[in-house]
Residue frames as qw, qx, qy, qz and C-alpha x, y, z in Angstrom:
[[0.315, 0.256, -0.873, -0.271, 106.87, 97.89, 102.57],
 [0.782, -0.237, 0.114, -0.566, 104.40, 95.58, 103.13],
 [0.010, -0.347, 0.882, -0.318, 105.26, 92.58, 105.29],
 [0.827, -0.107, -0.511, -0.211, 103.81, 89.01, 105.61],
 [0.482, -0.523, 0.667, -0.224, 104.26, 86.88, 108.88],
 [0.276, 0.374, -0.853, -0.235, 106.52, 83.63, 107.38],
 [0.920, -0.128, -0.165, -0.331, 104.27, 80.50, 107.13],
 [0.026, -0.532, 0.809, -0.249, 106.00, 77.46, 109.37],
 [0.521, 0.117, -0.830, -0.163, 105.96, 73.93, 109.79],
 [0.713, -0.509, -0.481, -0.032, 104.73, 71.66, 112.40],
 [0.832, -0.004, -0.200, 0.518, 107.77, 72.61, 114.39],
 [0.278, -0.834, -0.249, 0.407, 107.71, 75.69, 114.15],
 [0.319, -0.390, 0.532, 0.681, 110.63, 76.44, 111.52],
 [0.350, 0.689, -0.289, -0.566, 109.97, 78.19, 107.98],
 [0.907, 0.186, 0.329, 0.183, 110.55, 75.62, 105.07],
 [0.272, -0.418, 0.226, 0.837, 112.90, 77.14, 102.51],
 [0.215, 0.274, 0.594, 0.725, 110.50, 77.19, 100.12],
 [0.167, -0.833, -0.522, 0.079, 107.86, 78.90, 102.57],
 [0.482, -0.563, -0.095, 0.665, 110.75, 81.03, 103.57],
 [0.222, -0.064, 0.521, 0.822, 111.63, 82.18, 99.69],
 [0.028, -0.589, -0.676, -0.443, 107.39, 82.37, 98.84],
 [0.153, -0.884, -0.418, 0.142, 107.26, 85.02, 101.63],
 [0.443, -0.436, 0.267, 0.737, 110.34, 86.58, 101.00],
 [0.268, 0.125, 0.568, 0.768, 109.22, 87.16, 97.44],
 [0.093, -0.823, -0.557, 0.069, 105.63, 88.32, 98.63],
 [0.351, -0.816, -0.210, 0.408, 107.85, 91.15, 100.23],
 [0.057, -0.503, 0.329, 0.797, 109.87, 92.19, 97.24],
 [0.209, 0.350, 0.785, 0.466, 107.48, 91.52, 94.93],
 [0.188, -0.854, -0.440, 0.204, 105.17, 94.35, 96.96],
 [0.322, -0.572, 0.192, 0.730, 108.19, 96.80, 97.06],
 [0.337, -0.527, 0.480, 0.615, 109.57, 96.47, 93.79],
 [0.625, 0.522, -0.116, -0.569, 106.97, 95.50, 91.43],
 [0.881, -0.288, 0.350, 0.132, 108.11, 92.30, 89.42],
 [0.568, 0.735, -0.194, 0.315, 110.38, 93.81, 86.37],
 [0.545, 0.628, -0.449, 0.326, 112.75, 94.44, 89.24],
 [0.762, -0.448, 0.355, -0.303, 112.44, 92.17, 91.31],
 [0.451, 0.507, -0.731, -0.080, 115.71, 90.29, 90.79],
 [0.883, -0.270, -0.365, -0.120, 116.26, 86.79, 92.39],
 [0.483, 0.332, -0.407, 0.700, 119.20, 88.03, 93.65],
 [0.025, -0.409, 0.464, -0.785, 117.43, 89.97, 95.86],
 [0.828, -0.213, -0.358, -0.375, 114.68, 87.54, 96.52],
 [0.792, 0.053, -0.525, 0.307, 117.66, 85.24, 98.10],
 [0.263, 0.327, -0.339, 0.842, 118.99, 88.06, 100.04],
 [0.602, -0.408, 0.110, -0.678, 115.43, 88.93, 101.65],
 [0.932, -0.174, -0.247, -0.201, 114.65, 84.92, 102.10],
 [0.225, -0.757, 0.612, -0.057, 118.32, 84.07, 103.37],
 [0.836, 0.078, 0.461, 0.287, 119.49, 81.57, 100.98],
 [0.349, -0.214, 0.652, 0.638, 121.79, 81.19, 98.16],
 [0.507, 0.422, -0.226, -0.717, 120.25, 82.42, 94.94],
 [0.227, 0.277, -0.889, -0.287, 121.31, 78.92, 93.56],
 [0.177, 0.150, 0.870, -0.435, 118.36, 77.40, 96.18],
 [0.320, 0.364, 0.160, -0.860, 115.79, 79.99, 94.87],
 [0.395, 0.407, -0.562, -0.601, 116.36, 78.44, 91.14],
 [0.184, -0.042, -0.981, -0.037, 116.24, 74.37, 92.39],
 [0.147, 0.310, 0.546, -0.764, 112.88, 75.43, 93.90],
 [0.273, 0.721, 0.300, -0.562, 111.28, 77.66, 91.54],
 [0.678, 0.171, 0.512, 0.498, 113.44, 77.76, 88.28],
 [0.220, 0.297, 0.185, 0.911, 112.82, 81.07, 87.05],
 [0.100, 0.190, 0.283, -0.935, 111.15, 84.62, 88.52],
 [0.518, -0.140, -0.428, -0.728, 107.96, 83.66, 86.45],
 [0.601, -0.064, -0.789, 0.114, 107.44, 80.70, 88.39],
 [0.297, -0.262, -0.653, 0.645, 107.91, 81.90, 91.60],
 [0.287, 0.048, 0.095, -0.952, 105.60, 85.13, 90.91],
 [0.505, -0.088, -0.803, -0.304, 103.31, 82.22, 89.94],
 [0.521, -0.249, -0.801, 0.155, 103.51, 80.53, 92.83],
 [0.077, -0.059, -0.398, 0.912, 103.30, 83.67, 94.96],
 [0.456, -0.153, -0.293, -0.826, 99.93, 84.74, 92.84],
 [0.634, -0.298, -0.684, -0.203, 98.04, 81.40, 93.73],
 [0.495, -0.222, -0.693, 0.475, 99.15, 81.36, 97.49],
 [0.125, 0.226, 0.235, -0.937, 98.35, 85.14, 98.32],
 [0.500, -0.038, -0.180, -0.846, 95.00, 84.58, 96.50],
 [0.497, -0.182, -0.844, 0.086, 94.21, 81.14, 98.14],
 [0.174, -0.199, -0.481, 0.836, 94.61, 83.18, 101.36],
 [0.123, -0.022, -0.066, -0.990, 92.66, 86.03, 100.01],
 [0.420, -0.021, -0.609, -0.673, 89.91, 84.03, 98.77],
 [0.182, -0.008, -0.954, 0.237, 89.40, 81.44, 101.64],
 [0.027, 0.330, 0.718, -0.612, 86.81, 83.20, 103.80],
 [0.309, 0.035, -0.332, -0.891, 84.57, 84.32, 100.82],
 [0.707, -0.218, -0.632, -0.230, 82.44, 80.75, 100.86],
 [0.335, -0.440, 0.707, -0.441, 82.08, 79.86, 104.52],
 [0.126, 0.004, -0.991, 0.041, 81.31, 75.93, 105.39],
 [0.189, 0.496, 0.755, -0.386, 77.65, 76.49, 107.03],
 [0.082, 0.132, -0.391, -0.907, 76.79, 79.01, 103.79],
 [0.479, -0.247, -0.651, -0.535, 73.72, 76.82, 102.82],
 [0.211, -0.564, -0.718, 0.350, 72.25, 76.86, 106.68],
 [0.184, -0.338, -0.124, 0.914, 71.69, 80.60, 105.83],
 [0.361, 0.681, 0.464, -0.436, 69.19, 82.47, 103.42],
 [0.598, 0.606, 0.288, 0.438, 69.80, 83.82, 100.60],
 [0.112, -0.965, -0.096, -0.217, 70.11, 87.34, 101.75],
 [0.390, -0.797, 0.451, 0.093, 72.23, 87.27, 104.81],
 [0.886, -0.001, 0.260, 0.384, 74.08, 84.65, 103.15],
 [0.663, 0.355, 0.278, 0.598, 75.31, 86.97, 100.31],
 [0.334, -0.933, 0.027, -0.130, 75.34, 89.83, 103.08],
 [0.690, -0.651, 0.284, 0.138, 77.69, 88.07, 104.56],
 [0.743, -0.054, 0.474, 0.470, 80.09, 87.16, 101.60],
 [0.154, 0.903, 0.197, 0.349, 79.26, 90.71, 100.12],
 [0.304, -0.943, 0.125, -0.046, 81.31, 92.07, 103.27],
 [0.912, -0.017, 0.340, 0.231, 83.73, 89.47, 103.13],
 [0.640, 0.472, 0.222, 0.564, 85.03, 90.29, 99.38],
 [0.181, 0.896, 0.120, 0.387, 84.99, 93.93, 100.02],
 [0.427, -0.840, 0.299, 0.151, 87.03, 94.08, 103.34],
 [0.748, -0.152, 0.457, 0.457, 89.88, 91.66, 101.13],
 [0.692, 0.384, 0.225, 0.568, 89.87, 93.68, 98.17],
 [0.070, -0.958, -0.007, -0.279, 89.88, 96.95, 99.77],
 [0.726, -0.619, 0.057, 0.293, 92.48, 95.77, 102.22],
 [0.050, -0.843, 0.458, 0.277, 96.20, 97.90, 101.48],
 [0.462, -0.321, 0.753, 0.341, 98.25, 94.80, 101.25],
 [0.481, 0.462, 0.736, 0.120, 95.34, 93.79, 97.95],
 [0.332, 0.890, 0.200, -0.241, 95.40, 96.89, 96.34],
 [0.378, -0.682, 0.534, 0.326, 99.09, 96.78, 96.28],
 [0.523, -0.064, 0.805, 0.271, 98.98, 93.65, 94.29],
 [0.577, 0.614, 0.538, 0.016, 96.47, 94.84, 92.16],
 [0.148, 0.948, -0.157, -0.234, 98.49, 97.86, 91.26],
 [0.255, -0.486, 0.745, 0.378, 101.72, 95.94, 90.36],
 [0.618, 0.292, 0.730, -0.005, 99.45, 93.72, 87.88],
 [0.398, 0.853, 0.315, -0.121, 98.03, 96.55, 86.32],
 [0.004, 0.914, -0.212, -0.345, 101.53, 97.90, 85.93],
 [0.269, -0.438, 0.773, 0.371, 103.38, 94.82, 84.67],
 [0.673, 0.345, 0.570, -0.320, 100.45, 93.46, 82.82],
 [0.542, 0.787, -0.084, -0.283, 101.33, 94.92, 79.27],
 [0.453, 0.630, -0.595, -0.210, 104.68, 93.41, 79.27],
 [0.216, -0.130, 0.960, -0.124, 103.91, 90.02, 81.16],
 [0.676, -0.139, -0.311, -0.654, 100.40, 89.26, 79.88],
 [0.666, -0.146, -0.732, 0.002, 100.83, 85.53, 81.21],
 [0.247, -0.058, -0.713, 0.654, 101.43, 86.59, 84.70],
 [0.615, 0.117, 0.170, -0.761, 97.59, 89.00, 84.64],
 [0.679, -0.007, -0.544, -0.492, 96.29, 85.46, 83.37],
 [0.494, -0.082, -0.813, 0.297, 97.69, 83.87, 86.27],
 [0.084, 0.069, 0.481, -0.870, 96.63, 86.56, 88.75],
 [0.645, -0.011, 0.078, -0.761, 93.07, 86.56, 87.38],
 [0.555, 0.118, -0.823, 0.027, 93.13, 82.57, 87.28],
 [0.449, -0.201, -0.727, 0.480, 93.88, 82.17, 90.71],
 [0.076, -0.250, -0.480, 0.837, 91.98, 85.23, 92.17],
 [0.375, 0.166, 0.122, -0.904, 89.19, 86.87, 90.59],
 [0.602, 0.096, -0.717, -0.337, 87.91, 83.49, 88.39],
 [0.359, -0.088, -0.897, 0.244, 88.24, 81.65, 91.63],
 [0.009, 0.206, 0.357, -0.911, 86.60, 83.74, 93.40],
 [0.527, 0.226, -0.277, -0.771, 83.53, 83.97, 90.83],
 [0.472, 0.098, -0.870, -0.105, 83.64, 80.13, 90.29],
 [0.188, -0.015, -0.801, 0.568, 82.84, 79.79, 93.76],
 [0.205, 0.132, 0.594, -0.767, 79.93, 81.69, 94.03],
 [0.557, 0.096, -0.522, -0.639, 78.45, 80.92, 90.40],
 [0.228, 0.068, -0.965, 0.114, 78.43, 77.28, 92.65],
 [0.154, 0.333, 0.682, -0.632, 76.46, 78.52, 95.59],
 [0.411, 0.268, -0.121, -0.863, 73.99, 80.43, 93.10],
 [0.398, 0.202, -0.776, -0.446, 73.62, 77.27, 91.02],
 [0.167, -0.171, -0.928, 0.285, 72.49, 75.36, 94.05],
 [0.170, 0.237, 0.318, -0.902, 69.96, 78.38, 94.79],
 [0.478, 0.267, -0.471, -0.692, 68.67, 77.85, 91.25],
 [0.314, 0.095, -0.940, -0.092, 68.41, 74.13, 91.77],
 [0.032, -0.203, -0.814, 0.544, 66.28, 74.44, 94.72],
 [0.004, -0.683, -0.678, -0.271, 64.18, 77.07, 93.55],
 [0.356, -0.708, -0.468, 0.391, 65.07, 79.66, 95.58],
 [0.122, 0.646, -0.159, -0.737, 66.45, 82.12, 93.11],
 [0.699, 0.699, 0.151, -0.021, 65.82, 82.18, 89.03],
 [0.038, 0.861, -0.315, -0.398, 69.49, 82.05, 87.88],
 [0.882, 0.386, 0.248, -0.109, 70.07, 80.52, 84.86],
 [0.485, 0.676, -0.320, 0.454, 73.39, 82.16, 83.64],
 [0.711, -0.657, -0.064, 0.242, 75.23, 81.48, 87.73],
 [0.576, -0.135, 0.098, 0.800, 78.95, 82.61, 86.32],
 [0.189, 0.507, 0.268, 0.797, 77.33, 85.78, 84.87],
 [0.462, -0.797, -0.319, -0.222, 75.48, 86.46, 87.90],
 [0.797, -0.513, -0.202, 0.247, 78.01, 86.14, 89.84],
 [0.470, 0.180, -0.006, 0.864, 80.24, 88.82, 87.95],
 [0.149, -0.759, -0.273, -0.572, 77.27, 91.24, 87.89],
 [0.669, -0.703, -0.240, 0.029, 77.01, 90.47, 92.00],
 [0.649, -0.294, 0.029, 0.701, 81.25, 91.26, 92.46],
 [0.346, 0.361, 0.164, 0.850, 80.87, 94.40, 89.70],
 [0.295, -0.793, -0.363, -0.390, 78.29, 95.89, 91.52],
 [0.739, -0.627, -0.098, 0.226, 80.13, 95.54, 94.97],
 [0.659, -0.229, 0.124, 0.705, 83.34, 97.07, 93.76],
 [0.028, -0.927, -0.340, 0.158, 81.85, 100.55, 92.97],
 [0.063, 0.981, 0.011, 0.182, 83.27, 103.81, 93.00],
 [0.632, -0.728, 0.240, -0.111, 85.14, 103.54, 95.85],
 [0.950, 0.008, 0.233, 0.206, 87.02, 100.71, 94.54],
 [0.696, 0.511, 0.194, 0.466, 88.52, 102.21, 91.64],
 [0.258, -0.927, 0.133, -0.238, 89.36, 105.42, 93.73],
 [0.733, -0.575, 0.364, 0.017, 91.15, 103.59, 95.75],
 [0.860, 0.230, 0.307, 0.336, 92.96, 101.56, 92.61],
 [0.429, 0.769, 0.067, 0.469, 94.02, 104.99, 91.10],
 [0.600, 0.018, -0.437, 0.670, 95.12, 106.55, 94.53],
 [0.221, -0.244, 0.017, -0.944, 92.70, 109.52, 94.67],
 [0.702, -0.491, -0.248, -0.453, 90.47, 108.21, 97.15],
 [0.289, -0.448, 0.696, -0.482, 90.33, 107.17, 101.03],
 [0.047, -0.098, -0.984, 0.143, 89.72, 104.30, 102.66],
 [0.455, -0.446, -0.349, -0.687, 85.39, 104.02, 102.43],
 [0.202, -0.419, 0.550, -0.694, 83.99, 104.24, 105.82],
 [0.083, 0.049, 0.977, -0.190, 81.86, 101.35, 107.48],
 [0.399, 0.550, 0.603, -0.419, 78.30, 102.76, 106.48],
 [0.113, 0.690, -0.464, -0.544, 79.52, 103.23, 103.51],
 [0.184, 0.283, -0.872, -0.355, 80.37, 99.91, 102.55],
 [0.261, 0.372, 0.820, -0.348, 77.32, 98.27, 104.98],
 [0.482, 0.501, 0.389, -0.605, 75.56, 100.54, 102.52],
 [0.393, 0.509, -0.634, -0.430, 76.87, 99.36, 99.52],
 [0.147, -0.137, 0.954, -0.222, 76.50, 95.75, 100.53],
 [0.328, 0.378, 0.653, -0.568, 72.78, 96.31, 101.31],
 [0.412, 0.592, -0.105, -0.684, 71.84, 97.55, 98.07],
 [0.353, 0.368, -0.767, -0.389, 73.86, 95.56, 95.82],
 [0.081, -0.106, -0.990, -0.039, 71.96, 92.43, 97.24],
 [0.435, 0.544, 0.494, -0.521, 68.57, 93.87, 97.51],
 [0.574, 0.530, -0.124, -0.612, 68.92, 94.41, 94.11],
 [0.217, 0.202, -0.921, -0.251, 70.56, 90.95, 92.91],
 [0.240, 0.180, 0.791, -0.533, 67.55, 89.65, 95.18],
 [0.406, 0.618, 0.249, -0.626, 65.20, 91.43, 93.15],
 [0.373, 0.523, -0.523, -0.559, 66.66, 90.33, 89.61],
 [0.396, 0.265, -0.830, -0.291, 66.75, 86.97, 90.45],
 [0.436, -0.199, 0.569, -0.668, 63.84, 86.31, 92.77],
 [0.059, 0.120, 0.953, 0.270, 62.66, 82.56, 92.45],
 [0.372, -0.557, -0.650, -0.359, 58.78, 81.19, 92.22],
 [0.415, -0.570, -0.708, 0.041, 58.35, 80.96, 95.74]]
């Protein structure tokens, strides 16, 4: 079962709603969310089911709220703060390795596999997951690109399309192996070589004037 360590106040103490958003993290991993009841939600989180509801109000909700937080998390360290003191290159070297070590990671495949399984009869909940995670996650770098363009330093004129090409390219083979179960973890010169490529060639599609 995969297992979260419980966010906590100043203090040091769990909120109950931090307590109930990790608690659902952990049967929401297990159990997929068709049966993931709230019943047992309460039971994992130790509260009263009756808490779960003044909170969260129904199991959509709270898988909601779960989606956004676990992909907030995920997402954080894609963009770093000193990005623009950096080239082009190593910049999107560095935020090439980034994405790949978060979506390859176990706990992120997990999630993607319960999407893929509840997806047909929740549709709204794969709108929320790709909302909050793979959109945000694009959005972000269509930004940095846009500035590139602005400066001069790459030619991209379409930045949200680039920026899918730049994430489809990086999530390869390997990826989808891994999504289906018939593949291993790729090794480190592996992905360093997958990295390398995929931005020598975005480099090369969208190389500015100078």
């Amino acid at each position: 079962m995969a297992t979260t360590k419980p966010a906590v106040k100043s203090n040091g103490v769990p909120s109950k709603r931090e307590a109930i958003l990790e608690a659902a993290a952990r049967v929401f991993f297990e159990s997929g969310y068709a049966d993931a009841s709230m019943d047992k939600i309460a039971r994992e989180a130790g509260v009263s089911k009756q808490t779960v509801y003044s909170h969260f109000g129904a199991k959509d909700a709270l898988f909601g709220a779960f989606i956004r937080g676990y992909c907030g998390r995920l997402l954080e360290p894609i963009l770093t703060p000193g990005i623009h003191d950096k080239g082009p290159g190593a910049a999107l070297s560095g935020i090439a390795r980034r994405y790949l070590d978060l979506i390859l990671e176990p706990q992120a495949m997990a999630l993607f596999r319960t999407m893929l399984a509840e997806s047909g009869r929740f549709p709204e909940l794969a709108e929320t997951f790709y909302r909050s995670g793979p959109l945000v996650a694009i959005d972000n770098l269509a930004d940095y690109l846009e500035v590139l363009d602005g400066e001069g330093v790459l030619r991209v004129s379409e930045p949200r399309l680039a920026a899918r090409l730049f994430f489809g390219m990086l999530r390869e083979d390997f990826y989808f192996r891994l999504l289906l179960g018939c593949g291993d973890q790729p090794e480190k010169n592996e992905v360093e070589r997958t990295v390398r490529q995929a931005v020598d060639v975005f480099l090369a599609a969208y190389a500015g004037e100078g």
